[in-house]
GUTOR-917992 format. One line per field, with one value per residue: residue number from 1; x, y, z of N, C-alpha, C, O, CB in turn. Coordinates in Angstrom, 1 decimal, m for minus. Glycine has a CB too. Layout:
<lumros>
n [NUM;...]
n.X [X;...]
n.Y [Y;...]
n.Z [Z;...]
ca.X [X;...]
ca.Y [Y;...]
ca.Z [Z;...]
c.X [X;...]
c.Y [Y;...]
c.Z [Z;...]
o.X [X;...]
o.Y [Y;...]
o.Z [Z;...]
cb.X [X;...]
cb.Y [Y;...]
cb.Z [Z;...]
</lumros>
This chain:
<lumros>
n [1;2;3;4;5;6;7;8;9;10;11;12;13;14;15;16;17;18;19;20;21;22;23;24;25;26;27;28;29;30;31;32;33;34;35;36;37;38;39;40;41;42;43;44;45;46;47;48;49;50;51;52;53;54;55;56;57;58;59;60;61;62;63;64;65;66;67;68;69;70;71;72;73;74;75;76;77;78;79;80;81;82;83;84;85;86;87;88;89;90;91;92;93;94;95;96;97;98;99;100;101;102;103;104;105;106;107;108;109;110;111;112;113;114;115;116;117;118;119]
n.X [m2.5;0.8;2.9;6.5;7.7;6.7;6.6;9.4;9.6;8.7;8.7;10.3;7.9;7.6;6.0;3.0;2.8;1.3;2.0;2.9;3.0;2.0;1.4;m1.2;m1.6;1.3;2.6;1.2;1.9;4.6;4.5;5.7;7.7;9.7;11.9;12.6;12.4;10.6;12.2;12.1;11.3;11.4;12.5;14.4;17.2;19.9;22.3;24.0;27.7;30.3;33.0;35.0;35.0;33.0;30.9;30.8;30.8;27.9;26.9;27.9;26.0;23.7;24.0;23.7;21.1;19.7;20.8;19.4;16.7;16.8;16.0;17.3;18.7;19.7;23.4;24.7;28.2;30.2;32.8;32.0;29.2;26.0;24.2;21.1;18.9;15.6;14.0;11.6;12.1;10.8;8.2;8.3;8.8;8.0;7.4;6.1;7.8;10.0;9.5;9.7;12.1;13.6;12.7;13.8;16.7;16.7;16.4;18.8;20.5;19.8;20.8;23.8;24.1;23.0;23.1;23.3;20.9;19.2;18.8]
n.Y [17.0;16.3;13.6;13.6;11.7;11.7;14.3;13.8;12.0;13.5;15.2;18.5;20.9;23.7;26.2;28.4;32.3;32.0;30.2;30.5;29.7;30.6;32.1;30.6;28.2;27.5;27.1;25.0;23.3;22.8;21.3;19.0;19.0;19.2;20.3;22.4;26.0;28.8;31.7;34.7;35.4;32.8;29.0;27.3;25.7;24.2;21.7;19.6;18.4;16.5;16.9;19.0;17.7;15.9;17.7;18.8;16.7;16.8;18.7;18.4;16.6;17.5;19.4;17.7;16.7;19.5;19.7;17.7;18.4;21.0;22.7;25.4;25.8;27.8;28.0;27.8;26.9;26.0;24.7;22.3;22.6;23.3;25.6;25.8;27.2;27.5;29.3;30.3;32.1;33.5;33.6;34.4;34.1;30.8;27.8;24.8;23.2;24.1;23.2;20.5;20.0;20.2;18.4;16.7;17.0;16.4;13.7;13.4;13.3;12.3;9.5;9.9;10.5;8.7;8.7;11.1;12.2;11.0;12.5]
n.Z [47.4;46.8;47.8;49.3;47.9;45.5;44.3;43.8;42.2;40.2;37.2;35.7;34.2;31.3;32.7;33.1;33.2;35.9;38.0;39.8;43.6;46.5;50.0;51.6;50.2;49.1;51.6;52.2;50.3;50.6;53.4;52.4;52.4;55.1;55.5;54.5;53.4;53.4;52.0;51.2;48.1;47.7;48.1;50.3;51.8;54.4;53.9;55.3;56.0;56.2;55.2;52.9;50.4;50.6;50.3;47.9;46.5;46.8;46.2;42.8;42.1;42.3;40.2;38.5;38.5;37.9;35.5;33.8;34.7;34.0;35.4;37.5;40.9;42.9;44.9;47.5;48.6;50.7;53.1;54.7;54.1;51.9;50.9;49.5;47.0;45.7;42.8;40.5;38.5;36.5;37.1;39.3;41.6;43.8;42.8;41.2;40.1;41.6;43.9;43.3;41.8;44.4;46.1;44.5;45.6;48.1;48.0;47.0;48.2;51.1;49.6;49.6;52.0;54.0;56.5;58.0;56.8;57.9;60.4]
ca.X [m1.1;2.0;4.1;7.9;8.5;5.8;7.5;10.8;9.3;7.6;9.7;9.7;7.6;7.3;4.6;2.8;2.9;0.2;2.2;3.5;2.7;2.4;0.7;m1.4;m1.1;2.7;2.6;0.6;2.5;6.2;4.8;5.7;9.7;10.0;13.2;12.8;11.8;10.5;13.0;11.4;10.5;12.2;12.6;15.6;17.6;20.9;22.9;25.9;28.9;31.6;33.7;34.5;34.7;31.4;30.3;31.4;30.2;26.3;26.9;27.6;25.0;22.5;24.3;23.1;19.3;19.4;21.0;18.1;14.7;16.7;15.9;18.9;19.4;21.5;23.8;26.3;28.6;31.5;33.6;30.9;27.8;26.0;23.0;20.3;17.8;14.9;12.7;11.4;12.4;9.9;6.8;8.7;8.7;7.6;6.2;6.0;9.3;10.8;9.4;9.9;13.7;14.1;12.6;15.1;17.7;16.7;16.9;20.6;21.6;19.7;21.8;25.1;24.2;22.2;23.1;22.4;19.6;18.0;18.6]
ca.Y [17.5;15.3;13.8;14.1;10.8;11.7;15.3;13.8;11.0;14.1;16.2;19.7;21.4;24.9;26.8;30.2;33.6;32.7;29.3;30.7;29.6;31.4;31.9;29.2;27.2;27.1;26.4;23.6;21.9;22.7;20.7;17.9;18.8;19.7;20.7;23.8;27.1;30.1;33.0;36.0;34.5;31.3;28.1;27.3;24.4;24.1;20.5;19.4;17.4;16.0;17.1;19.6;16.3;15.3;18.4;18.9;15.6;16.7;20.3;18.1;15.6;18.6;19.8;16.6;16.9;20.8;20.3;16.8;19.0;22.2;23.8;25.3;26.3;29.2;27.2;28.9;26.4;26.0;23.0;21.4;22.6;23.6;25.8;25.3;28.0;27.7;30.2;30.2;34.0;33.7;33.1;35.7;33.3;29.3;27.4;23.6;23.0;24.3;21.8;19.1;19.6;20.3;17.1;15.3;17.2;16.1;12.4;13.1;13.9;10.6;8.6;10.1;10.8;8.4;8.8;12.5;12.9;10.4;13.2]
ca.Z [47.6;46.7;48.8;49.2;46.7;44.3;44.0;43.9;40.7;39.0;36.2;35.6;32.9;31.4;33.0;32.6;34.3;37.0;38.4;41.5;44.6;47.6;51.1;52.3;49.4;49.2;52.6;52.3;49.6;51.9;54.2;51.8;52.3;56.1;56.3;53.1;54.4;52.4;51.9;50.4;46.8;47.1;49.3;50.8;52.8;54.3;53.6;56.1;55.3;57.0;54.6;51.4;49.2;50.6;49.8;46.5;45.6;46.3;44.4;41.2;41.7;42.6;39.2;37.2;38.0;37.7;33.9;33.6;34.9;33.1;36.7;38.1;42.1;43.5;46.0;48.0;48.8;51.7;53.3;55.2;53.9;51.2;51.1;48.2;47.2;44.3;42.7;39.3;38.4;35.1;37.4;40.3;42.8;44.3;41.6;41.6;39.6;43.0;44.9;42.5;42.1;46.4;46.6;44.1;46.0;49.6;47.5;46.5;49.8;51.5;48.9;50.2;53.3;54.6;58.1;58.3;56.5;59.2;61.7]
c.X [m0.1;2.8;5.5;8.5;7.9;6.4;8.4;10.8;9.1;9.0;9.4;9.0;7.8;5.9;4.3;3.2;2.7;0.5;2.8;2.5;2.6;0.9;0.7;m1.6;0.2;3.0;2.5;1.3;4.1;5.3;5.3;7.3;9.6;11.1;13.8;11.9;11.6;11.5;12.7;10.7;11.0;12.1;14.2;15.7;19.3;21.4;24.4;25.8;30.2;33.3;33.5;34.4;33.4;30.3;29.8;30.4;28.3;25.9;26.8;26.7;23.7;22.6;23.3;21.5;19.2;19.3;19.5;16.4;15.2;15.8;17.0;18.4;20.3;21.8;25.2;27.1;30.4;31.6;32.8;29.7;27.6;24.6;22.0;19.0;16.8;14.0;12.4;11.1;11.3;8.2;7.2;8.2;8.8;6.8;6.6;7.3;10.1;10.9;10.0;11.5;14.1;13.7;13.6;16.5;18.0;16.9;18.8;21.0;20.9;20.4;22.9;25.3;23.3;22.2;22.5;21.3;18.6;17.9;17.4]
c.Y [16.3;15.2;14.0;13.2;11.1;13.4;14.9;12.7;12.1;15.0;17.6;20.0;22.6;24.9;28.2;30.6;33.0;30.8;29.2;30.5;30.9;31.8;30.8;28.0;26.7;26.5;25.4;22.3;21.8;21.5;18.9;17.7;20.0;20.3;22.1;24.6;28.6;31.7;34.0;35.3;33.2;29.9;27.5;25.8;24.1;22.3;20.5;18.2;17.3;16.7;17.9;18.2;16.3;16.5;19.0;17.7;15.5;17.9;19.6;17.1;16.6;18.9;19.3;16.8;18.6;21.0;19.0;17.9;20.9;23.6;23.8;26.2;27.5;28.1;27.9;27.1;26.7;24.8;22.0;21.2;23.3;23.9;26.2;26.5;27.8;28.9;30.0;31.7;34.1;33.9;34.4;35.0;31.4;28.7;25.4;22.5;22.9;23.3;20.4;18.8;20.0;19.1;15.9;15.9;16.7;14.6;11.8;13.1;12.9;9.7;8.7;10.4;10.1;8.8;10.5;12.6;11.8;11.5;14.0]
c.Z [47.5;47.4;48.5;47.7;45.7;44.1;43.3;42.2;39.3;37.8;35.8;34.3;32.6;32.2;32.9;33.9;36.0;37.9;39.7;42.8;45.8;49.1;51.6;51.2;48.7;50.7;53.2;51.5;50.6;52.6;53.7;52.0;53.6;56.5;54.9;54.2;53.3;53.3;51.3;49.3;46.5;48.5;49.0;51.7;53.0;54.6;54.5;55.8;56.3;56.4;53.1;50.4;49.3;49.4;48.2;45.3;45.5;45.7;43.0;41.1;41.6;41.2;38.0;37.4;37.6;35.9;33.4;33.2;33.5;34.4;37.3;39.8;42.2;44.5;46.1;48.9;49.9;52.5;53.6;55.4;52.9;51.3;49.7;48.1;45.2;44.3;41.1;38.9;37.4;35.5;38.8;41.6;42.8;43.4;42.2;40.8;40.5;43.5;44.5;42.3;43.7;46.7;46.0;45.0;46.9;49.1;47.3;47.8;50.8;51.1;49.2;51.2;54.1;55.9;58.8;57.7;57.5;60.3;61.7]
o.X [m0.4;3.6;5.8;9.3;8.5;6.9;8.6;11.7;9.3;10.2;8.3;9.3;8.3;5.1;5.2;3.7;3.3;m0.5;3.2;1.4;3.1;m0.4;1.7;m1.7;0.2;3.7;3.1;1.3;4.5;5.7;5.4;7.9;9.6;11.4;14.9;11.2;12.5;11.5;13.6;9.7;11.0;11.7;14.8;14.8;19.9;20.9;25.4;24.9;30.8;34.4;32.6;33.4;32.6;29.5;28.8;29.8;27.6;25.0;25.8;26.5;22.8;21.5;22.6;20.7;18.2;18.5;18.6;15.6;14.5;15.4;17.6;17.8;21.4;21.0;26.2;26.5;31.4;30.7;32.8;29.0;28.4;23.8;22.5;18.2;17.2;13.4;13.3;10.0;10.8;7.3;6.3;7.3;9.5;5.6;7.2;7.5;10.8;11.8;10.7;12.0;15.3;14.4;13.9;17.5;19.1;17.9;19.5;22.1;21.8;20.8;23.4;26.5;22.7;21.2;21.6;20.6;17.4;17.0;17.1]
o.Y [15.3;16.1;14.5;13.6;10.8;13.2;15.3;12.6;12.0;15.1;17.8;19.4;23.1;24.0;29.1;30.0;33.2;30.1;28.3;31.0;32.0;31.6;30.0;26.8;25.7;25.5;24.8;21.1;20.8;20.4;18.0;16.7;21.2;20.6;22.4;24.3;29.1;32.2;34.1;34.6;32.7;30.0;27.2;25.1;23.9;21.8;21.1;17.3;18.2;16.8;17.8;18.1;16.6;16.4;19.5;17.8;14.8;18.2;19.9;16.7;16.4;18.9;19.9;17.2;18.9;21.6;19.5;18.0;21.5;24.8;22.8;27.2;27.8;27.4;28.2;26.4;27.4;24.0;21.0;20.5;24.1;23.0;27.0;26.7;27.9;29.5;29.4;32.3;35.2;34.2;35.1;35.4;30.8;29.0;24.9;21.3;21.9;22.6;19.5;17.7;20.2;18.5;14.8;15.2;16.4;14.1;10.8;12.7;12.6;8.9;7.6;10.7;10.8;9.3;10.8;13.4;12.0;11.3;14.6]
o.Z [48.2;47.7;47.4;46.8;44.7;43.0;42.2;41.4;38.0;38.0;35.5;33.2;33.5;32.3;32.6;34.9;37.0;38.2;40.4;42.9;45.7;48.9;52.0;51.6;48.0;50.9;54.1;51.8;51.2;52.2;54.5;51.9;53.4;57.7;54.6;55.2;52.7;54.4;50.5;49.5;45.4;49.6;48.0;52.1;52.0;55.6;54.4;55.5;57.0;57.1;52.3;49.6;48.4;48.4;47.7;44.3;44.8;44.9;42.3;39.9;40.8;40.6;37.2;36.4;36.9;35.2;32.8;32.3;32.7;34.2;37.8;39.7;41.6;45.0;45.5;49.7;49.6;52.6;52.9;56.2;52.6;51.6;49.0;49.1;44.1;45.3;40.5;39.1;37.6;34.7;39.2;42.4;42.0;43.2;43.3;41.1;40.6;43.6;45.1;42.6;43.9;47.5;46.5;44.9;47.1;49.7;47.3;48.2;51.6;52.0;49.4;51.7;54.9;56.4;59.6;58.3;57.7;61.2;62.8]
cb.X [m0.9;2.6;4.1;8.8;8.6;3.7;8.1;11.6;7.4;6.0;9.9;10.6;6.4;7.3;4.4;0.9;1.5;m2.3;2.6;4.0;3.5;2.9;m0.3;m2.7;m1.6;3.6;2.1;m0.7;2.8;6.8;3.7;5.0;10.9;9.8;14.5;11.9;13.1;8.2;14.0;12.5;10.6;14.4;11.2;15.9;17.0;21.3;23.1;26.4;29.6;31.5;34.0;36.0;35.3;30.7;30.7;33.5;30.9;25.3;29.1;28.7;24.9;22.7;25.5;23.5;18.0;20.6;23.3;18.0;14.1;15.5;14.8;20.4;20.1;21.0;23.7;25.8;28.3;31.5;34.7;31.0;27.1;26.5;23.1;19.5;18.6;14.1;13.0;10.3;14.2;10.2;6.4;7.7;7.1;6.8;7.0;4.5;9.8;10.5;7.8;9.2;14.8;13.2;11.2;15.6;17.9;15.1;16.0;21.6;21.2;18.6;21.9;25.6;24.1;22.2;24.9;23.1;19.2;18.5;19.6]
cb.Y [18.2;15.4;12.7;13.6;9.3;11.3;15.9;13.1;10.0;15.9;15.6;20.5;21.2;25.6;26.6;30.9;34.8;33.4;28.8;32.5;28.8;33.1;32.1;29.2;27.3;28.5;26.6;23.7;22.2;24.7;21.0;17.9;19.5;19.1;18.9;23.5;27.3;30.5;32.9;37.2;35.2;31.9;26.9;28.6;22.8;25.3;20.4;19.7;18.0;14.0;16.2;20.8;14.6;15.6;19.1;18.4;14.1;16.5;21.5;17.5;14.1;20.1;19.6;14.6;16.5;21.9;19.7;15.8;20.0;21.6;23.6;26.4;25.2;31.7;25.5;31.0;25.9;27.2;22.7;21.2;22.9;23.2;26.8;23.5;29.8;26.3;32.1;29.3;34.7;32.1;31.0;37.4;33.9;29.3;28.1;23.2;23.9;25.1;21.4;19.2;20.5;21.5;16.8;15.1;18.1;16.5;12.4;14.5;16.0;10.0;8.8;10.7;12.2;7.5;8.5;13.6;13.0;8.6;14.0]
cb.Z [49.0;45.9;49.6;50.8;46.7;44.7;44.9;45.8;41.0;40.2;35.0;35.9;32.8;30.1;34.2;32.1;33.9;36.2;37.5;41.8;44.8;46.7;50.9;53.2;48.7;48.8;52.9;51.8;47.4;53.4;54.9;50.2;50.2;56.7;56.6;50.9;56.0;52.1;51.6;49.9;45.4;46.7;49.5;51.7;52.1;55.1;52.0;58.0;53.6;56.7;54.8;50.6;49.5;52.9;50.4;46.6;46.3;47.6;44.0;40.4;42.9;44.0;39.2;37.6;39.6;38.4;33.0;35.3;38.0;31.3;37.7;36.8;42.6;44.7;45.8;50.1;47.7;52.8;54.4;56.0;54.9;50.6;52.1;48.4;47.8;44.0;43.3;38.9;37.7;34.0;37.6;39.9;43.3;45.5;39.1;41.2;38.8;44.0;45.2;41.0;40.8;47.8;46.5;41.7;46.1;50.7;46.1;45.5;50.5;51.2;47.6;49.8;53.5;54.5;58.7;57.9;54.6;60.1;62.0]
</lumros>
């Protein structure tokens, strides 16, 4: 199982149909990004900010690796937080793309937030 940096190194690929995760083997790899949480077919994480700027400014960096891997996030965004959800609709759920861009996301958001993401 890969950890959080070796996720966060890896890049996305295509993958087939039968690349979804789920159960105890989605389970097992989350535990690699403690602070994502499965939401029906997807995993999730909400991001606080001190501020809409702050906020704004990890929407377009989240932006830049989404357009890089060519995996994009749903993210509902408001002043002092922003909340991040992946799924890979093509596979109908948790695939390893997910993980891989939640873990460069939890990286963007150490970079600009150091202090909170130590909490």
């Amino acid at each position: 199982m890969p950890d959080r940096a070796a996720l966060a190194a890896a890049h996305c690929r295509p993958l087939g149909a039968d690349a979804r995760l789920a159960g105890a083997k989605l389970a097992e790899r989350l535990r690699a990004l403690p602070q994502w949480h499965v939401q029906g077919e997807a995993i999730v994480r909400r991001y606080a900010f001190d501020d809409y700027h702050r906020t704004m400014a990890f929407v377009n960096a989240v932006a830049e690796v989404a357009h890089a891997e060519d995996h994009h996030p749903e993210m509902t965004v408001a002043y002092d937080h922003c909340t991040v959800l992946y799924s890979t609709h093509s596979a109908g759920g948790v695939t390893d793309n997910d993980l891989i861009c939640a873990a460069k996301a939890d990286a963007v958001y150490e970079h600009l937030e150091p202090a909170r993401a130590g909490r």
